[in-house]
Backbone and ligand atoms as CSV (ligand in chain L), in Angstrom:
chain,resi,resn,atom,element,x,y,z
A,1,UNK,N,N,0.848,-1.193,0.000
A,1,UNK,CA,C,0.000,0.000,0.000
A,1,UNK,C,C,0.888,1.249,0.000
A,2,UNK,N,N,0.913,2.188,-1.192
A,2,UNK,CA,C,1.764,2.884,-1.057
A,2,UNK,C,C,1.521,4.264,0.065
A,3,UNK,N,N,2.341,5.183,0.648
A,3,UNK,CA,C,2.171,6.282,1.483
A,3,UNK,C,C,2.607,7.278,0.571
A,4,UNK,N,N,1.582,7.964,1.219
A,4,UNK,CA,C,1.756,9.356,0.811
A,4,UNK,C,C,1.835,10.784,1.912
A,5,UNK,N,N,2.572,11.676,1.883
A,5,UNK,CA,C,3.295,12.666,2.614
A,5,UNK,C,C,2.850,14.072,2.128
A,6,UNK,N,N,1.890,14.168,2.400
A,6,UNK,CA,C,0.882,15.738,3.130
A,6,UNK,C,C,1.668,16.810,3.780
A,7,UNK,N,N,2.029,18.144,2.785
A,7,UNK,CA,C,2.453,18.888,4.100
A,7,UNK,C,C,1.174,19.945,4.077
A,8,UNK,N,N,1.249,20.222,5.077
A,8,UNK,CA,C,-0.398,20.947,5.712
A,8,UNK,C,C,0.535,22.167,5.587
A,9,UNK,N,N,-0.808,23.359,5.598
A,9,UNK,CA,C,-0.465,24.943,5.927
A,9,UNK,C,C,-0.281,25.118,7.038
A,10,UNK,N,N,-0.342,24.517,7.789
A,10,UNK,CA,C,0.207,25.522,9.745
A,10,UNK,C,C,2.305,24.635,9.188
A,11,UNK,N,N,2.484,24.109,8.848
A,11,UNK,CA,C,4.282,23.621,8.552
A,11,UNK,C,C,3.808,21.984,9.246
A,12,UNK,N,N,3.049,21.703,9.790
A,12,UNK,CA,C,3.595,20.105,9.738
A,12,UNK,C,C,3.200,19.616,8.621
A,13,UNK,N,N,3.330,17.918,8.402
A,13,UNK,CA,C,3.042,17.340,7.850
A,13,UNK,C,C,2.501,15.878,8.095
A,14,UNK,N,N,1.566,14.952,7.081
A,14,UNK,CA,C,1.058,14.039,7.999
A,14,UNK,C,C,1.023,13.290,6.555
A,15,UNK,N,N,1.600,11.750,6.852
A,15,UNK,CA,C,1.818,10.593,6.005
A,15,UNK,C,C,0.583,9.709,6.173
A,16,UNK,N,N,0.291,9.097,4.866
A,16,UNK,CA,C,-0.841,8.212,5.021
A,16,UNK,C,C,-0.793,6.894,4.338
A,17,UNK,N,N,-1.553,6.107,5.095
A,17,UNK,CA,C,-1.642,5.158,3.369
A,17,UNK,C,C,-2.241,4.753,2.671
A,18,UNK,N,N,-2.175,5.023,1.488
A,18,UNK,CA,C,-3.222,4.931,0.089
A,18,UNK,C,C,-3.376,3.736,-0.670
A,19,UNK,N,N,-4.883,3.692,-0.257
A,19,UNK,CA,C,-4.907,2.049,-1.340
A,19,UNK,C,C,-4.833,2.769,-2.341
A,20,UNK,N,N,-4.130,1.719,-3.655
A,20,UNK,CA,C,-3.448,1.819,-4.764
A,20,UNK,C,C,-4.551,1.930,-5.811
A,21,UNK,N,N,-4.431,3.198,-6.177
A,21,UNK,CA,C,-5.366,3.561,-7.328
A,21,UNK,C,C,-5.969,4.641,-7.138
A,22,UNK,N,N,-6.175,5.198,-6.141
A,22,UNK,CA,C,-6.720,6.422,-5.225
A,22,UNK,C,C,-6.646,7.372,-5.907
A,23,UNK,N,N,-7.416,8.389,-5.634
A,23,UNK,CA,C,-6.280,9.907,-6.144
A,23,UNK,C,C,-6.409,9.996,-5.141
A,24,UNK,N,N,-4.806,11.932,-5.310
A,24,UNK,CA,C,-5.002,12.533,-4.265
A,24,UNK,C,C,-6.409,13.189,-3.184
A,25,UNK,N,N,-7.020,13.373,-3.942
A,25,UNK,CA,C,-8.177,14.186,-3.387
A,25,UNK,C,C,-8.852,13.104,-2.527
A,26,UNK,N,N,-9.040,12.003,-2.972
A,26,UNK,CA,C,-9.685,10.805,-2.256
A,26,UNK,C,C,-9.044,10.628,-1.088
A,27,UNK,N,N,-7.930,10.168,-1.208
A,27,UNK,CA,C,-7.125,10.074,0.059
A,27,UNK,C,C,-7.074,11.257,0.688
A,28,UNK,N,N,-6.722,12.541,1.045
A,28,UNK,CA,C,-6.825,13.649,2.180
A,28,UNK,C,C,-8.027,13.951,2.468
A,29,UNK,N,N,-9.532,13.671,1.424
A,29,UNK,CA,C,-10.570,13.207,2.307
A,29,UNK,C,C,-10.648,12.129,3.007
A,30,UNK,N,N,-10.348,11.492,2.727
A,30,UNK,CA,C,-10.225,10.153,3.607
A,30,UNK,C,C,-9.406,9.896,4.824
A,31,UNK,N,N,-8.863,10.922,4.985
A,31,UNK,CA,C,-8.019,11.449,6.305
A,31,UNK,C,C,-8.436,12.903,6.664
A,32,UNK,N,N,-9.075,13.094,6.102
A,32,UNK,CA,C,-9.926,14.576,6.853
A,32,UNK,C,C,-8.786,15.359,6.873
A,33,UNK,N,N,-7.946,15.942,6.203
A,33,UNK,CA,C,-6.943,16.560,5.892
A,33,UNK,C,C,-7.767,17.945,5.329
A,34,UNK,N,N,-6.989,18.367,6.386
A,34,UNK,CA,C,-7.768,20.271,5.520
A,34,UNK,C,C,-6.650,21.191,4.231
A,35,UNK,N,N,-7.588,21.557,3.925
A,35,UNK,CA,C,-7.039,22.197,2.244
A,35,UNK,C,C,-6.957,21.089,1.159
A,36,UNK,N,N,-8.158,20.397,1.125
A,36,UNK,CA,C,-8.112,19.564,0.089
A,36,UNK,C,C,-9.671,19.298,0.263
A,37,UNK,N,N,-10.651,20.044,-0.449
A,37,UNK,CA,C,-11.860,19.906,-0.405
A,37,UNK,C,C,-12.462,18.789,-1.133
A,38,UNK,N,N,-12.629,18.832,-2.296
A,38,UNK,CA,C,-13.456,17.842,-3.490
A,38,UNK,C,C,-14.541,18.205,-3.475
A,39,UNK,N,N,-15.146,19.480,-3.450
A,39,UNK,CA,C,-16.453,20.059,-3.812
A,39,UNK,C,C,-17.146,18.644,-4.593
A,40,UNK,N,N,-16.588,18.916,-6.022
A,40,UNK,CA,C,-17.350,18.154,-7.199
A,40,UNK,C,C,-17.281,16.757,-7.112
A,41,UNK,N,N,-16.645,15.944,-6.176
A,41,UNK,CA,C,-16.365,14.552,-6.467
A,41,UNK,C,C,-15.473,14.055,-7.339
A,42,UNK,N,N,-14.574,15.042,-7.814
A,42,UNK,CA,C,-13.946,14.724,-8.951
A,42,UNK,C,C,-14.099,14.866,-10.685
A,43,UNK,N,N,-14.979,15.520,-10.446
A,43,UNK,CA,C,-15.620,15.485,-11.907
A,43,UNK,C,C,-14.827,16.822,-12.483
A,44,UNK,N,N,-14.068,17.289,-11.879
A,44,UNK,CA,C,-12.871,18.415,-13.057
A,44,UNK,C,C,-14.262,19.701,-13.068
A,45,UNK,N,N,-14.858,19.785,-11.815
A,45,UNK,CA,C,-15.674,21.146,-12.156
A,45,UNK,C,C,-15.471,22.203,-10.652
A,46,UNK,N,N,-14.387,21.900,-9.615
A,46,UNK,CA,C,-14.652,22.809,-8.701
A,46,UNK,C,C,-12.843,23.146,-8.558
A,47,UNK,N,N,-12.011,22.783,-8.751
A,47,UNK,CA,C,-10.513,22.949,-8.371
A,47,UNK,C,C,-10.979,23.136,-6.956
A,48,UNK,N,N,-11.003,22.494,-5.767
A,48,UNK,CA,C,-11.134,22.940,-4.696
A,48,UNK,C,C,-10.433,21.247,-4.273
A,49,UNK,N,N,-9.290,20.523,-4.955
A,49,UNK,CA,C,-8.607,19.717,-5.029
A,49,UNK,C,C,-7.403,20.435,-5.339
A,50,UNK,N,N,-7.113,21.535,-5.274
A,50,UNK,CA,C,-5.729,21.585,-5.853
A,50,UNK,C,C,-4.648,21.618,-4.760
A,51,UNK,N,N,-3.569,21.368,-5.383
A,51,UNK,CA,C,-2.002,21.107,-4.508
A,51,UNK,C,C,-1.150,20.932,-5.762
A,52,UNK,N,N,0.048,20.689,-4.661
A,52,UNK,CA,C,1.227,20.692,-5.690
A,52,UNK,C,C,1.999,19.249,-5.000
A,53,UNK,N,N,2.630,19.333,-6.883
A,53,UNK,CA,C,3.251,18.299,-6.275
A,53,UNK,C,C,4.822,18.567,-5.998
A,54,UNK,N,N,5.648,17.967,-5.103
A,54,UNK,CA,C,6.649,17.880,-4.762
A,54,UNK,C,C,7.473,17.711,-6.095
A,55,UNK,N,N,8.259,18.409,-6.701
A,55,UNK,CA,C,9.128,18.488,-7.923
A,55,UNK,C,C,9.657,17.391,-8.340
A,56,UNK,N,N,10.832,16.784,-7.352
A,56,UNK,CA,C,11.492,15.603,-7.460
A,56,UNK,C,C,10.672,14.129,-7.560
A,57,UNK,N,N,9.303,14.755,-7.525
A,57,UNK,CA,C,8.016,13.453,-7.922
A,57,UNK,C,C,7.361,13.650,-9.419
A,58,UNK,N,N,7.850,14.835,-9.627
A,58,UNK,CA,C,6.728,15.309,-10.502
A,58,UNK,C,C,6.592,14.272,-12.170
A,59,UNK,N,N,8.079,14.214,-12.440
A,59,UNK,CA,C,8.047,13.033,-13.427
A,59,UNK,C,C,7.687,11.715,-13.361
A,60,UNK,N,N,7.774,11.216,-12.178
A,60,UNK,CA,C,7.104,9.890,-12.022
A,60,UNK,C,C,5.844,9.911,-11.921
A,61,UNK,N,N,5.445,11.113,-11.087
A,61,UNK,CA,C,3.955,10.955,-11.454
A,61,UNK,C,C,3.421,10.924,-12.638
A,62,UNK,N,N,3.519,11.769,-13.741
A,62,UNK,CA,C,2.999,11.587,-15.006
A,62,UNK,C,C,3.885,10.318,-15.669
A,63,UNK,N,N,4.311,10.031,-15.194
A,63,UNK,CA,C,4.742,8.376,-15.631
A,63,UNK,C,C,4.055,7.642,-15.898
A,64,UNK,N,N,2.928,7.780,-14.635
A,64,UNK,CA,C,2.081,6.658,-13.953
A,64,UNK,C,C,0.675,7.055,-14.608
A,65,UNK,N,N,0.489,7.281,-15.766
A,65,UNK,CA,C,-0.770,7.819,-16.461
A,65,UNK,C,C,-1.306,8.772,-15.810
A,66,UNK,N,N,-0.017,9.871,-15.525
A,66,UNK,CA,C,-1.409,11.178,-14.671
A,66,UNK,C,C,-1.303,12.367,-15.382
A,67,UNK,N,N,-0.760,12.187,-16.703
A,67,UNK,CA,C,-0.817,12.974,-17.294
A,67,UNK,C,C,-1.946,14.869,-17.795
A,68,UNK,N,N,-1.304,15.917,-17.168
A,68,UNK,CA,C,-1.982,16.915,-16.931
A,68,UNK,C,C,-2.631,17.121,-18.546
A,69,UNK,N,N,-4.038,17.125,-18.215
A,69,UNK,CA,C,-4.620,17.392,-19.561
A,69,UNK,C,C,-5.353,19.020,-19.820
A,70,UNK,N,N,-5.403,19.204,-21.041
A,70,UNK,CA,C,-6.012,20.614,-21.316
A,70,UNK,C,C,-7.187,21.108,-20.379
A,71,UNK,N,N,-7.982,20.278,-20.200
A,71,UNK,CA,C,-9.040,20.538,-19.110
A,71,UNK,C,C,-8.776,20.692,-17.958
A,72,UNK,N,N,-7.996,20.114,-17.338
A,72,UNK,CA,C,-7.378,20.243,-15.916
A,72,UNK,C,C,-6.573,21.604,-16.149
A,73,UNK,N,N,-5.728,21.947,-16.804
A,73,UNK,CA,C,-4.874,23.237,-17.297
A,73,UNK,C,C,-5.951,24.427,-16.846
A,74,UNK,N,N,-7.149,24.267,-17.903
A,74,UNK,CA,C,-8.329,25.482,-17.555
A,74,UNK,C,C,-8.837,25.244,-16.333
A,75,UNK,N,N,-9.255,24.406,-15.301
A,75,UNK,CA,C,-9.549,24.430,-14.360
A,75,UNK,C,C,-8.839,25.311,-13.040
A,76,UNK,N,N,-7.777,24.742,-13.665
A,76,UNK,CA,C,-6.328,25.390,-12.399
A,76,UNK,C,C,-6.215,26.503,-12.588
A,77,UNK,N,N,-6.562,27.096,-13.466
A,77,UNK,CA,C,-6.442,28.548,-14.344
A,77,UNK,C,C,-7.414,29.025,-13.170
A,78,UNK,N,N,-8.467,29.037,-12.629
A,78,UNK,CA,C,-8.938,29.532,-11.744
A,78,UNK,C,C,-9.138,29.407,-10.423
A,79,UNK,N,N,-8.167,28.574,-9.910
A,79,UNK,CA,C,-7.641,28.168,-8.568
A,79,UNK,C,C,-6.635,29.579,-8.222
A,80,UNK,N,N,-6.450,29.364,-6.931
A,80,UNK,CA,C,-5.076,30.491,-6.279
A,80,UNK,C,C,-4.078,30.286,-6.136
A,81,UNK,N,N,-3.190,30.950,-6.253
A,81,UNK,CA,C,-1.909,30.468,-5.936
A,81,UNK,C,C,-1.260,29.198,-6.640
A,82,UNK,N,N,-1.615,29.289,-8.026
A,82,UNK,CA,C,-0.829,28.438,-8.913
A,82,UNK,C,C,0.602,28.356,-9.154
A,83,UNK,N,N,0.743,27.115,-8.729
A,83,UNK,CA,C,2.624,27.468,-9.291
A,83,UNK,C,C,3.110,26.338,-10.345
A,84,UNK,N,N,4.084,26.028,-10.500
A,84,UNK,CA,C,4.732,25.296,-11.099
A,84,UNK,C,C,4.019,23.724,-11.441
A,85,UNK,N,N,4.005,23.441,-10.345
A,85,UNK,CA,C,3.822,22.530,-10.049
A,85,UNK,C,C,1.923,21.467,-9.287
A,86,UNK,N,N,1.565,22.267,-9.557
A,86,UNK,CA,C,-0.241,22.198,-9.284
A,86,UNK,C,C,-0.555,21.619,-10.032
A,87,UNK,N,N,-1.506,21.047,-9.708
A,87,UNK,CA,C,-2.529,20.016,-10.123
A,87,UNK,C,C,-3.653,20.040,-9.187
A,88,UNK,N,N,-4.431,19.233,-9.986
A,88,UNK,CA,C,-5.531,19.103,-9.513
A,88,UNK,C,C,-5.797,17.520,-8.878
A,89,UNK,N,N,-6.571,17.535,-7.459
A,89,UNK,CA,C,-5.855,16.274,-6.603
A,89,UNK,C,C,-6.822,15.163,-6.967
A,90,UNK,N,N,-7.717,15.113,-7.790
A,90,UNK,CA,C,-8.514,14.386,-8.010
A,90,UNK,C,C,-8.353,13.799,-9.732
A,91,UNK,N,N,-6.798,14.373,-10.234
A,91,UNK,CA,C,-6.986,13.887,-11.517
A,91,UNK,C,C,-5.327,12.800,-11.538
A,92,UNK,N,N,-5.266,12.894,-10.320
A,92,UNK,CA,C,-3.941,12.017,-9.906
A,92,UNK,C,C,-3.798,10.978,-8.563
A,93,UNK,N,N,-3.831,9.772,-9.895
A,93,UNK,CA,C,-3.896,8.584,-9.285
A,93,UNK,C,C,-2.502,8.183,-8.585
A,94,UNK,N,N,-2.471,7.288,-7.315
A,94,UNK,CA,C,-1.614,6.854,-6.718
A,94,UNK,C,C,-1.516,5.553,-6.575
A,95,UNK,N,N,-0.242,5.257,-7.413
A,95,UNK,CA,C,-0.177,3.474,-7.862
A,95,UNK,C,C,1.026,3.591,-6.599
A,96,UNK,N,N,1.719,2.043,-7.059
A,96,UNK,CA,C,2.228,1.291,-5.837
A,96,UNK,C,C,3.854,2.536,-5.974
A,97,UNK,N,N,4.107,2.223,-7.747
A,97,UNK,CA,C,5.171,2.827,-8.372
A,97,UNK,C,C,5.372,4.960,-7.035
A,98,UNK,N,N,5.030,4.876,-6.479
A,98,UNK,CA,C,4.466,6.448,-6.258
A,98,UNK,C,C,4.628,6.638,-4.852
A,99,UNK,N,N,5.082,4.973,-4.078
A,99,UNK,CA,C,4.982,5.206,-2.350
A,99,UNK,C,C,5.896,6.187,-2.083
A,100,UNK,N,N,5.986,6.934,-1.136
A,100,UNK,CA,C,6.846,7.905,-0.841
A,100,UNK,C,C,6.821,9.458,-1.345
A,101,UNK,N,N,5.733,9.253,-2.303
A,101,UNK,CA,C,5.205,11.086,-3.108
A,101,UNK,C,C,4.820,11.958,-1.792
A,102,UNK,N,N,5.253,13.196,-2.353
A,102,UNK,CA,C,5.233,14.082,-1.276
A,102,UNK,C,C,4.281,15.010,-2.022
A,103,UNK,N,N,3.716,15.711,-1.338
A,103,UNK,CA,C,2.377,16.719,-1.727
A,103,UNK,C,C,2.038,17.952,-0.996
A,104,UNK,N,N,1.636,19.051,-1.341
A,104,UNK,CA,C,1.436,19.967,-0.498
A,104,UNK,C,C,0.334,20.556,-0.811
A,105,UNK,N,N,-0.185,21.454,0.156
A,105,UNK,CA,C,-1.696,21.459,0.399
A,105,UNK,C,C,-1.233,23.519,-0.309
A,106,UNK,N,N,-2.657,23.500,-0.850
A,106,UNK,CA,C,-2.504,25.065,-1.143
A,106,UNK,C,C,-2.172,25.692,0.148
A,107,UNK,N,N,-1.170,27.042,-0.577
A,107,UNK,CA,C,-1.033,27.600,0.502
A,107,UNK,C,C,0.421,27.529,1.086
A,108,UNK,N,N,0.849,26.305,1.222
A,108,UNK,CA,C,1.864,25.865,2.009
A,108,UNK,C,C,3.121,25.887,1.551
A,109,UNK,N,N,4.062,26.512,2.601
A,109,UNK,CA,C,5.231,27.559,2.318
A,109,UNK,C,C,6.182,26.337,2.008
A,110,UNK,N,N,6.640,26.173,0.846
A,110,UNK,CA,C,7.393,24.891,0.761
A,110,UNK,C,C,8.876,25.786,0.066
A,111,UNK,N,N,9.915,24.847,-0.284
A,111,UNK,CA,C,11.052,25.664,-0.941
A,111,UNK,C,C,11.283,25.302,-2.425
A,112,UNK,N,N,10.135,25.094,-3.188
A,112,UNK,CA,C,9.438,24.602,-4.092
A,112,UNK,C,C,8.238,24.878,-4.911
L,1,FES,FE1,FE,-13.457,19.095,-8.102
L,1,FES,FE2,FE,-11.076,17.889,-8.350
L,1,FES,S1,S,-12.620,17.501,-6.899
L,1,FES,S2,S,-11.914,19.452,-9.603
């Protein structure tokens, strides 16, 4: 079961573990993790899933079929605080290939 590594906006952070196939958004609801809403369920209509991903992950993740698509692009387009590295947490699945991905919650002061 792979884990995954949450850093929250107050500076901690909190590891979990994700049955394999999950997205993000599923899993930090599923731990009641704040700054990771899922208004829509996933359906690519609220960005209230967004985060970033940890850089040194960022290629493996789209490895793993999570490839950022044009629709997700316009979605994020109206989220806050977009950076580099954002996505949307409900359009990225977490296979086994992925234990150890690190993630951060909007907001959160990373050096990244
Ligand atoms: Fe709404 Fe991801 S949960 S866009």
């Amino acid at each position: 079961m792979p884990k995954v590594t949450f850093l929250l906006k107050d500076g901690s952070s909190q590891t979990v573990d994700s049955p394999e196939n999950w997205s993000l958004m599923q899993i930090a609801k599923d731990h009641a993790l704040e700054g990771i809403e899922g208004a829509c369920g996933g359906s690519m209509a609220c960005a209230t899933c967004h985060c970033y991903i940890d850089p040194n992950w960022l290629a493996r993740v789209e490895a793993e079929d999570n490839e950022q698509s044009e629709e997700e692009r316009d979605i994020l387009d109206g989220a806050f605080d977009i950076r580099d590295t954002s996505r949307l947490g409900c359009q990225v699945k977490v296979t086994n290939a992925l234990d150890g991905l690190v993630v951060a919650m909007p907001g959160t002061e990373t050096d990244w």
